[in-house]
DRENTOR-231953 format. One record per residue: x, z, y of N, C-alpha, C in turn. Coordinates in pm, whole numbers, padded with zeros to 5 digits, always signed. Layout:
// residues N
XZYXZYXZY ...
***
This chain:
// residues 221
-00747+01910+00234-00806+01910+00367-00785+01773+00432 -00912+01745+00460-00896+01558+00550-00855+01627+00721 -00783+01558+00774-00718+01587+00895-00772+01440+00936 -00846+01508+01083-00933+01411+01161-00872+01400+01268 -00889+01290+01363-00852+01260+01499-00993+01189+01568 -01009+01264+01671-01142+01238+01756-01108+01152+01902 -01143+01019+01866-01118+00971+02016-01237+00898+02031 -01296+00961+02206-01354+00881+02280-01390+00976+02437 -01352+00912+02495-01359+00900+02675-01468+01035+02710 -01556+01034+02634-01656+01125+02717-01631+01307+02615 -01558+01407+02683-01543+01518+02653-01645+01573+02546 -01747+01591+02601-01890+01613+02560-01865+01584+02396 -01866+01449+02390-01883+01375+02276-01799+01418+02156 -01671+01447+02232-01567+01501+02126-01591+01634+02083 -01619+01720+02200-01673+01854+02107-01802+01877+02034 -01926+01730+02011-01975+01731+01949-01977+01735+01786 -01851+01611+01806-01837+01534+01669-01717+01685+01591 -01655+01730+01679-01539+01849+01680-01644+01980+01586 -01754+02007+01647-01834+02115+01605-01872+02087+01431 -01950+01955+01469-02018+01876+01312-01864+01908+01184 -01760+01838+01237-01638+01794+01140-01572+01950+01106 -01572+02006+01169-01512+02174+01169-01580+02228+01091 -01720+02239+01085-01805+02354+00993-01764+02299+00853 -01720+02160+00843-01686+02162+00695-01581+02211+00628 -01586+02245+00505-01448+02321+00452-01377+02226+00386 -01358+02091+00418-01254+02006+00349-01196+01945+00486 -01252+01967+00625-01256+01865+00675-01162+01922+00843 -01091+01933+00916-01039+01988+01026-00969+01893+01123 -01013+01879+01222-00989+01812+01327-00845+01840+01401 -00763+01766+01385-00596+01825+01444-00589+01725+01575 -00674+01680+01634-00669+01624+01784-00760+01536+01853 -00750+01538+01959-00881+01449+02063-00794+01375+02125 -00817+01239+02178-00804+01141+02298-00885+01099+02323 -00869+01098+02465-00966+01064+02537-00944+00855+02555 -00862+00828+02530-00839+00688+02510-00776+00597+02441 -00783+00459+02440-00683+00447+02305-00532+00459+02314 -00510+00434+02444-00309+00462+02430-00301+00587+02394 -00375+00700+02438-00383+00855+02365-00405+00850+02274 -00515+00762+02202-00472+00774+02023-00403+00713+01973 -00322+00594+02021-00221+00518+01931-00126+00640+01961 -00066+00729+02047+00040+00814+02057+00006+00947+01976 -00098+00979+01982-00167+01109+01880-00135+01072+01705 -00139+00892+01713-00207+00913+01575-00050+00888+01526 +00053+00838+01602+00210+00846+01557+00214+01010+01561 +00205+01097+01640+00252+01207+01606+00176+01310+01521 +00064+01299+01488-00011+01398+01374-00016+01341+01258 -00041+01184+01294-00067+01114+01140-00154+01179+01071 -00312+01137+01147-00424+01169+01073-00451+01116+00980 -00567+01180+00865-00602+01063+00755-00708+00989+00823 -00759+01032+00915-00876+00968+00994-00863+00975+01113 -00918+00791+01165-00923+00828+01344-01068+00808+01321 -01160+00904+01396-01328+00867+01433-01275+00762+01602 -01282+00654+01577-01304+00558+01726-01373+00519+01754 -01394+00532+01889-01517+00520+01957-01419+00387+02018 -01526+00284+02031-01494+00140+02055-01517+00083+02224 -01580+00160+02296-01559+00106+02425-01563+00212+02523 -01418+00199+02539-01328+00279+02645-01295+00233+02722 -01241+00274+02861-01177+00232+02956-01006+00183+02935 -00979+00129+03020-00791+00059+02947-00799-00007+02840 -00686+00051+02754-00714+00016+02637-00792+00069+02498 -00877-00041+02484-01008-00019+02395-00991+00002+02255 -01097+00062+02204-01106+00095+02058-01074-00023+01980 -01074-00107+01974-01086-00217+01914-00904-00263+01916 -00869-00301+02031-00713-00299+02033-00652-00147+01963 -00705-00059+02023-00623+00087+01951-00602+00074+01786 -00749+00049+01750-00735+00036+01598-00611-00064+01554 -00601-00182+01634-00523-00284+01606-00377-00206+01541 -00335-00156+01671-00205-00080+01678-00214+00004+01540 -00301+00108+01553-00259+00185+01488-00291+00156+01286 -00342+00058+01257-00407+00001+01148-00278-00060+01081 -00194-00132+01197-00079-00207+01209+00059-00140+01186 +00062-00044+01259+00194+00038+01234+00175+00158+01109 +00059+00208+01096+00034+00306+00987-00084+00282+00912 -00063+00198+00802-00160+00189+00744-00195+00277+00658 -00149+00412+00613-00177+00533+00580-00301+00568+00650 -00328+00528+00773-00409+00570+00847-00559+00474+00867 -00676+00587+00817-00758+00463+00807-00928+00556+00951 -00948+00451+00983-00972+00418+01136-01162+00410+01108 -01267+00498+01108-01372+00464+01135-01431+00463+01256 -01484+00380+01269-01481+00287+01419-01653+00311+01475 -01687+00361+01601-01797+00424+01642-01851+00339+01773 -01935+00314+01750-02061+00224+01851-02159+00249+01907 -02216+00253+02039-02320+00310+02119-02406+00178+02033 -02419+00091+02031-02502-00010+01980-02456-00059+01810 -02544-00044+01753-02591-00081+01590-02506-00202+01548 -02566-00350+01658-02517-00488+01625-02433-00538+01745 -02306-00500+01743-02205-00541+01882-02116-00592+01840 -02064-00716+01874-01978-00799+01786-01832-00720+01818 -01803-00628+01918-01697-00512+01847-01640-00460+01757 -01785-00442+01711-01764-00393+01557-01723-00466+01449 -01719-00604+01475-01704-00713+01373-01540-00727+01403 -01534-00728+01540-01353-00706+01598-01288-00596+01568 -01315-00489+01553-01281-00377+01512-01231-00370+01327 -01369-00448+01287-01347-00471+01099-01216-00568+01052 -01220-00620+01133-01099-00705+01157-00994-00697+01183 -00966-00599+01311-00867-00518+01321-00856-00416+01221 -00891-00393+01105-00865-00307+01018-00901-00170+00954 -01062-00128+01075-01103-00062+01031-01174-00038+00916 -01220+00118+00851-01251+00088+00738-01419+00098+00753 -01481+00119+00831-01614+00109+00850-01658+00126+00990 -01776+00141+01012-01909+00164+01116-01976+00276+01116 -02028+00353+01191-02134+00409+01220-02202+00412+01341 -02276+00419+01417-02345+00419+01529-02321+00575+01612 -02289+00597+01714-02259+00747+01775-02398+00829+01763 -02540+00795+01734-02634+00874+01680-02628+00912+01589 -02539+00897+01495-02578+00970+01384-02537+01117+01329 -02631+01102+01200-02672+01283+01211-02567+01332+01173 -02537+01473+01187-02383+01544+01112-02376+01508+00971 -02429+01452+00897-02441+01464+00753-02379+01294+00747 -02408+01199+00826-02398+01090+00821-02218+01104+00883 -02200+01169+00943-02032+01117+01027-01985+01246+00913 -02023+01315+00856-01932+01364+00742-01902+01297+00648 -02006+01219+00602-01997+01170+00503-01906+01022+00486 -01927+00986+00612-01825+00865+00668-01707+00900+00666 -01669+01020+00719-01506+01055+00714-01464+01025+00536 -01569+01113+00468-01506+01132+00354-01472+00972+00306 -01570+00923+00285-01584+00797+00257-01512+00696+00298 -01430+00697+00397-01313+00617+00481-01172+00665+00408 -01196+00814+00425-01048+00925+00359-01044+00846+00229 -01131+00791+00139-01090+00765-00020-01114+00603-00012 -01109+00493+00095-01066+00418+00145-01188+00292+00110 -01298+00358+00120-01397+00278+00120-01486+00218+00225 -01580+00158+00224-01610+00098+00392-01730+00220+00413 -01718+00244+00513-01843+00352+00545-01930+00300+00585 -02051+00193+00547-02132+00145+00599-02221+00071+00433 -02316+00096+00430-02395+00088+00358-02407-00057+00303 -02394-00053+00153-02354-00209+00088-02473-00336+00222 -02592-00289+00215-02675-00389+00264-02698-00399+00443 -02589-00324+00461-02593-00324+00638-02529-00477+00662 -02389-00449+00543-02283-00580+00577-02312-00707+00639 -02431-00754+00538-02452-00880+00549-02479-00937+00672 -02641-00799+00738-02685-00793+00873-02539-00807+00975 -02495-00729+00958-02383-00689+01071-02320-00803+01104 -02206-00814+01011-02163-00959+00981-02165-01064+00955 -02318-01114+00937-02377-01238+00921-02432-01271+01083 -02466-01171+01142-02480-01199+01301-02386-01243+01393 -02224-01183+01396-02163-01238+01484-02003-01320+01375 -02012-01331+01270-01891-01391+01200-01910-01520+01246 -02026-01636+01353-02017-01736+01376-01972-01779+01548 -01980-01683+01584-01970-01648+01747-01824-01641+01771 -01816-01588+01932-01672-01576+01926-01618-01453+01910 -01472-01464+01971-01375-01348+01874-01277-01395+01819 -01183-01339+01775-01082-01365+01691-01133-01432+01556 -01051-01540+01494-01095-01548+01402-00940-01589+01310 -00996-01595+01165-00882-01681+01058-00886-01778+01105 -00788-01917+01116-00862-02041+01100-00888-02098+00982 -00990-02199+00953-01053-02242+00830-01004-02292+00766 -00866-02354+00749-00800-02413+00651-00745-02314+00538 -00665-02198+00620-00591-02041+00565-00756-02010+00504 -00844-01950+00575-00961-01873+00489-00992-01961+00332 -01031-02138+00383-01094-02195+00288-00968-02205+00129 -00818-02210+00211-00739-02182+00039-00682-02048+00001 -00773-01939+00036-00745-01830-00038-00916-01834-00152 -00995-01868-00073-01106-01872-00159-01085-01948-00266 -01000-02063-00242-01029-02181-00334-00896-02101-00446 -00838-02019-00442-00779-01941-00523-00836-01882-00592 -00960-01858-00631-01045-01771-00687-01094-01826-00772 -01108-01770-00914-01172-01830-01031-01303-01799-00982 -01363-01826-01093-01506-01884-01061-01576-01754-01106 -01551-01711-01193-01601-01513-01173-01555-01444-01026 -01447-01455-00969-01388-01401-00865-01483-01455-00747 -01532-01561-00762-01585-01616-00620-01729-01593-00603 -01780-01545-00729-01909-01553-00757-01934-01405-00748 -01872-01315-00783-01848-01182-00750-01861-01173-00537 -01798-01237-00522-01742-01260-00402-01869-01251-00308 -01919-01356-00371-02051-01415-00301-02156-01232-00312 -02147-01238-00455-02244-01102-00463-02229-00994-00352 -02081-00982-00348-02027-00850-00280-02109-00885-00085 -02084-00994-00074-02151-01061+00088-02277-01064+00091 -02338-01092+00027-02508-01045+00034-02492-00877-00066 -02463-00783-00043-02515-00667-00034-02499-00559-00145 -02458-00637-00304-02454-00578-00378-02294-00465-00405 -02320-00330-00459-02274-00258-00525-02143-00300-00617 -02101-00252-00649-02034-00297-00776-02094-00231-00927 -02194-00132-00879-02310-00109-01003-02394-00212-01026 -02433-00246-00938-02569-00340-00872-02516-00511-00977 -02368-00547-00891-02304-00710-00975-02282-00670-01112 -02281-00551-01182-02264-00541-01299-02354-00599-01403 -02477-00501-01314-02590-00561-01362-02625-00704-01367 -02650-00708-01258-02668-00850-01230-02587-00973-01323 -02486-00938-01346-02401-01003-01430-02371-00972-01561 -02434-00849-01621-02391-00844-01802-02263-00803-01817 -02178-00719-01691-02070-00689-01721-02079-00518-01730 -01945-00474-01776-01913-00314-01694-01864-00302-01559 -01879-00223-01486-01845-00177-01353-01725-00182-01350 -01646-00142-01509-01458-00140-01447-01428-00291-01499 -01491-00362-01576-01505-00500-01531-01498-00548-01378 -01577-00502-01325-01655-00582-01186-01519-00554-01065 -01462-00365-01083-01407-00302-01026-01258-00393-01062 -01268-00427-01142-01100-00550-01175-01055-00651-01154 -01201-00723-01111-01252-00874-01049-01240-00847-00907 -01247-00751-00877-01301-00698-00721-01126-00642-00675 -01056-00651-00767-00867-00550-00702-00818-00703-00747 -00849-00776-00805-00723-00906-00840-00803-01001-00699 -00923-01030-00653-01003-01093-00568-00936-01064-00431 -00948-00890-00379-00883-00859-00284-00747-00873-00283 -00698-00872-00329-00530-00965-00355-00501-01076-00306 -00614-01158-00345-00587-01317-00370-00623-01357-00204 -00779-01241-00172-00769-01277-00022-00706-01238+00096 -00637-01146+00032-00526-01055+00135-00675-00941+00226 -00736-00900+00117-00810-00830+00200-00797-00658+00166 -00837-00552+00265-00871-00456+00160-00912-00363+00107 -01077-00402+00198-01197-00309+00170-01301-00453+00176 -01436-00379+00149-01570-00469+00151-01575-00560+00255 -01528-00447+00372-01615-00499+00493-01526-00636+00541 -01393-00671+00501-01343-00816+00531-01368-00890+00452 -01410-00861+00301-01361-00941+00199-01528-00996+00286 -01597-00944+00281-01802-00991+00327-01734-01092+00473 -01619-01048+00564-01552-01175+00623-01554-01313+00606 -01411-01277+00496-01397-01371+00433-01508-01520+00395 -01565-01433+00310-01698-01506+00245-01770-01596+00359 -01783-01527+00450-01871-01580+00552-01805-01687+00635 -01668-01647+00692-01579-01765+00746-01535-01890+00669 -01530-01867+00531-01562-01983+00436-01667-02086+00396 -01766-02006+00425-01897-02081+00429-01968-02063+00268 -01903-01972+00189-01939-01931+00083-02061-01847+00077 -02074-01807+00171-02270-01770+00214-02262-01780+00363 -02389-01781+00392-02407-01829+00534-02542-01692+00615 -02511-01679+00685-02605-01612+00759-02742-01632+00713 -02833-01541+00595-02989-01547+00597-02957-01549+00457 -02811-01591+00370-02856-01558+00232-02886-01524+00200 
***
């Protein structure tokens, strides 16, 4: 059973997402906050496998909450929820450690499938969203690495590792670079666990960071 935590400000919303996550039989909701100091204190005392966060709250925001709680329990992995598609939040949020995106429209089938998909510690956001998402605001402001630290973890990377790298930032699979490359998948999948190592990263959605704050692809590749 995945044990969920539902935070965001508007009641309504929570017994929406509460109704959708309940009818499933893997899936049970053990608490709501209505903000983020209520979920950094919820998520110390239930220790969900999932927080659903909703990213702009009053006080303190989704984006800091994730911080905290990404930070002190990394057992705990954080999909991060947006009234808007392309909000450089969300790029602050990926950063702070969440493990994906979804938009608060989406259908019950889509925020189920995100939980699951976060629970087994993958990015919940579709290989070819990344690039869009994060090729829009990784040049803007915000927190960032600075470029000396980003540019010598890359330059740590063999030349399969970086080239992989590149693939993974414009959009591809790890079925998809297999192909593309003449390898096997637990090939690609081995290039892709020694890579995230090397960048201290450790899902898609930073390593597609990474790449981009390096200048190893650039917005429109």
């Amino acid at each position: 059973m995945i044990s969920v935590l539902l935070v965001d400000d508007h009641a309504l919303v929570r017994k929406g997402f509460k109704l959708m996550l309940d009818a499933q039989p893997d899936l049970t909701v053990v608490g709501e906050a209505g903000d983020g100091d209520e979920a950094v204190r919820l998520s110390r005392e239930l220790r969900p496998d999932v927080v659903v966060m909703d990213l702009h709250m009053p006080g303190l925001d989704g984006v800091r909450a994730t911080e905290l709680i990404t930070g002190e329990l990394p057992e705990v992995r954080v999909l991060a929820l947006s009234t808007f598609d392309l909000d450089e939040n969300v790029l602050a949020a990926l950063r702070a450690g969440a493990f994906g995106f979804l938009p608060k429209d989406v259908s019950p089938e889509e925020l189920v499938a995100g939980v699951r998909v976060v629970h087994e510690g993958e990015a919940a956001l579709a290989p070819r969203l990344l690039p869009r998402l994060i090729g829009t605001f990784v040049r803007g402001t915000g927190p960032r690495t600075p470029a000396r630290r980003v540019n010598a973890k890359v330059d740590a990377l063999t030349d399969r590792e970086r080239e992989i790298l590149t693939l993974i930032a414009r959009g591809l699979s790890n079925a998809e670079i297999a192909a593309e490359l003449g390898v096997s998948p637990s090939t690609v999948k081995n290039h892709v666990t020694s890579l995230f190592a090397k960048i201290e990263v450790r899902d898609r959605a930073q390593a597609v960071i990474v790449a981009y704050e390096s200048a190893l692809v650039s917005p429109g590749d």
